[in-house]
N, C-alpha and C positions, 0 to 999 in steps of 0.2 A: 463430473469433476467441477469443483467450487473454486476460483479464483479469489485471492485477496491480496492487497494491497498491507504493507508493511506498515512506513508512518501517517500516523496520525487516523488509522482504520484497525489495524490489531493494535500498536502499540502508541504511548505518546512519549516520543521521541524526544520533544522541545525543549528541556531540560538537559538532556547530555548532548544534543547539539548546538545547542547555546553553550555550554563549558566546553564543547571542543572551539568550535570559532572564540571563545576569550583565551582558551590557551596560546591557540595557532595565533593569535592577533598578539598575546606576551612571545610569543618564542622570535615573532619576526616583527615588531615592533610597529606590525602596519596597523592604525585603526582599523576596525571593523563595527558597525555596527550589528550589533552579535541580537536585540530584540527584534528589529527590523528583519535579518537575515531566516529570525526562526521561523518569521509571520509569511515566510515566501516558500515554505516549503512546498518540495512538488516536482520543479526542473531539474535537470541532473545538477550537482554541486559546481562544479566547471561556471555552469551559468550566476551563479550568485558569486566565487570567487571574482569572477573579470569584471565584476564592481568595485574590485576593492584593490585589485593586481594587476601589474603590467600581462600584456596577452604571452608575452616571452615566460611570465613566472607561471602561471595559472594550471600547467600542467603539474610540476613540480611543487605548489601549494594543493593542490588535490592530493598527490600522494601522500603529502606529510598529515594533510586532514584525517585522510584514512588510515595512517599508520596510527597516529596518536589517537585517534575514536575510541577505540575497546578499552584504553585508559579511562576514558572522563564520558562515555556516554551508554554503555551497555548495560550496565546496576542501577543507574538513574532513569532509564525509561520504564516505567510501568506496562503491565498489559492495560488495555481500555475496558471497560464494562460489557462482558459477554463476551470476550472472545473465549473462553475456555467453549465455555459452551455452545459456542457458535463452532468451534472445532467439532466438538460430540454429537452435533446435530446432523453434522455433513457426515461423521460414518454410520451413524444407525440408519441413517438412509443408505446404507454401501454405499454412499462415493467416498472420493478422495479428493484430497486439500494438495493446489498449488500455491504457494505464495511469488508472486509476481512483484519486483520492485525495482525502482529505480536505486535503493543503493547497491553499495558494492558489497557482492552476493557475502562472502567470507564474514563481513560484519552482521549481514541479513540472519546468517543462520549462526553468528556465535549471540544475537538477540533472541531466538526461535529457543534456541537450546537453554540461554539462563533461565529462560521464561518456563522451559520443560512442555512447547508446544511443538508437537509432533508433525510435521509434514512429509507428504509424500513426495513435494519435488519441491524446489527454491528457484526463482529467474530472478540474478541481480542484474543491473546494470541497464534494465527495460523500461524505457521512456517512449510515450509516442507510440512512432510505429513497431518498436522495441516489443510494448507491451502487446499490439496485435498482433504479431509476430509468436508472442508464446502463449496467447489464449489458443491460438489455432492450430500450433503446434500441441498443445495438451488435452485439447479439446475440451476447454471451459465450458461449461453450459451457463454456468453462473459467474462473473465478476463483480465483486465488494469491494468499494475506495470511494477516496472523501475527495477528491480533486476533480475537477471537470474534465482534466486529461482524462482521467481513467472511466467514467462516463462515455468518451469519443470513442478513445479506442476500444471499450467492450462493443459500442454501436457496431463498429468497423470489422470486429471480426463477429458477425452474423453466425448462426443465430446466438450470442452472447449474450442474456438477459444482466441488463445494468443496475447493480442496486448500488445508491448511494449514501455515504453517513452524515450526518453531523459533526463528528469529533474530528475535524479541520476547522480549514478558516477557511470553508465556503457554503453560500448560501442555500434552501432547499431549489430556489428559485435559479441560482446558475447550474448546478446538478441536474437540474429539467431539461434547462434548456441546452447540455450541454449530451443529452441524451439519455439520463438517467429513468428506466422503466418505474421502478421505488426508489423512496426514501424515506430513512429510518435516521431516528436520534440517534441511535448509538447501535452496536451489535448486539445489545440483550434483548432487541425483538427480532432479530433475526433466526434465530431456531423455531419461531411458531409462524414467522412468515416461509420456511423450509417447508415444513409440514404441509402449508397449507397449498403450497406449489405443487408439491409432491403428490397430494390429494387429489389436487385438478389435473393432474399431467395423467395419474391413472384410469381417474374418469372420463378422461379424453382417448385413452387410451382403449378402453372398453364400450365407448358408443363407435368404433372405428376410426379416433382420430388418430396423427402419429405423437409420440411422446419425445420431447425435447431430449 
């Protein structure tokens, strides 16, 4: 089972959630710095609203974010470079692809689906211990994301090999330190870093070792 991470690791998001926060900032009239908000991606939404909202609104500005999102952010995120094939890589080895995400599941998988990318399960709304929570419930062997969260919590739920991207806004050197086993520019080397896992797991397998 391959875990991955949604924005900014299969898809780049920052474009339609930069037009949902300018909308939601026209419909309620409240500034938002919508460049700033996209640069923070990562914490659940809630956390970047109560910058901008009384703690009384910020429930109810979440939901209007999520209501109005599939309007102004699903057709403008692109997929990133190799995910298709970083999907194709995980079945010809027979596993199967979870995607793991802090947003909210319903938007996660109407993005999966414009995209025509196949999974076998969706976790929205996993942040934190959130995320360690459903690597261990699916039993990830692999987790993929660009955030140092998702780093931790791949560490946290053992044995979870951490690989991390580039296509964030974080560095290779905070993904290290933040527990990342690899790290990759982007997902188009990740099918022949598959491979060559796969390789070693067998050969490990066949001097008597156990296989991941």
């Amino acid at each position: 089972m391959v875990g991955f991470d949604l924005d900014l690791t299969l898809i780049d998001s920052r474009p339609g959630i930069g037009a949902t926060y300018r909308a939601l900032s026209a419909k309620t009239g409240v500034f938002i710095d919508c460049d700033a908000a996209v640069g923070r991606l990562g914490p659940p939404l809630e956390t970047e609203l109560a910058l901008w909202f009384p703690a009384d609104e910020i429930e109810a500005m979440a939901d209007e974010f999520r209501r109005i999102y599939p309007d102004y952010a699903v057709t403008a995120s692109p997929a990133l470079p190799g995910v298709f094939e970083s999907f194709a890589a995980v079945r010809s080895h027979d596993g199967q692809v979870v995607v793991i995400t802090g947003k909210y599941e319903p938007n996660a998988r109407r993005h999966l689906r414009h995209l025509g990318l196949a999974a076998d399960a969706v976790v929205g709304w996993a942040w934190a211990e959130g995320k360690v929570a459903a690597m261990v419930e699916h039993g990830t062997e692999i987790y993929v994301g660009d955030h140092p969260a998702d780093m931790a919590a791949a560490r946290a739920a053992h044995p979870t090999t951490a690989i991390g991207v580039l296509t964030g806004d974080h560095s290779e050197a905070e993904l290290v330190d933040a527990g990342a086993d690899v790290v990759l520019p982007d997902l188009s080397e990740f099918p022949a870093w598959l491979d060559d896992y796969r390789s070693t797991a067998r050969i490990s397998v066949g001097l008597g070792g156990t296989d991941r």
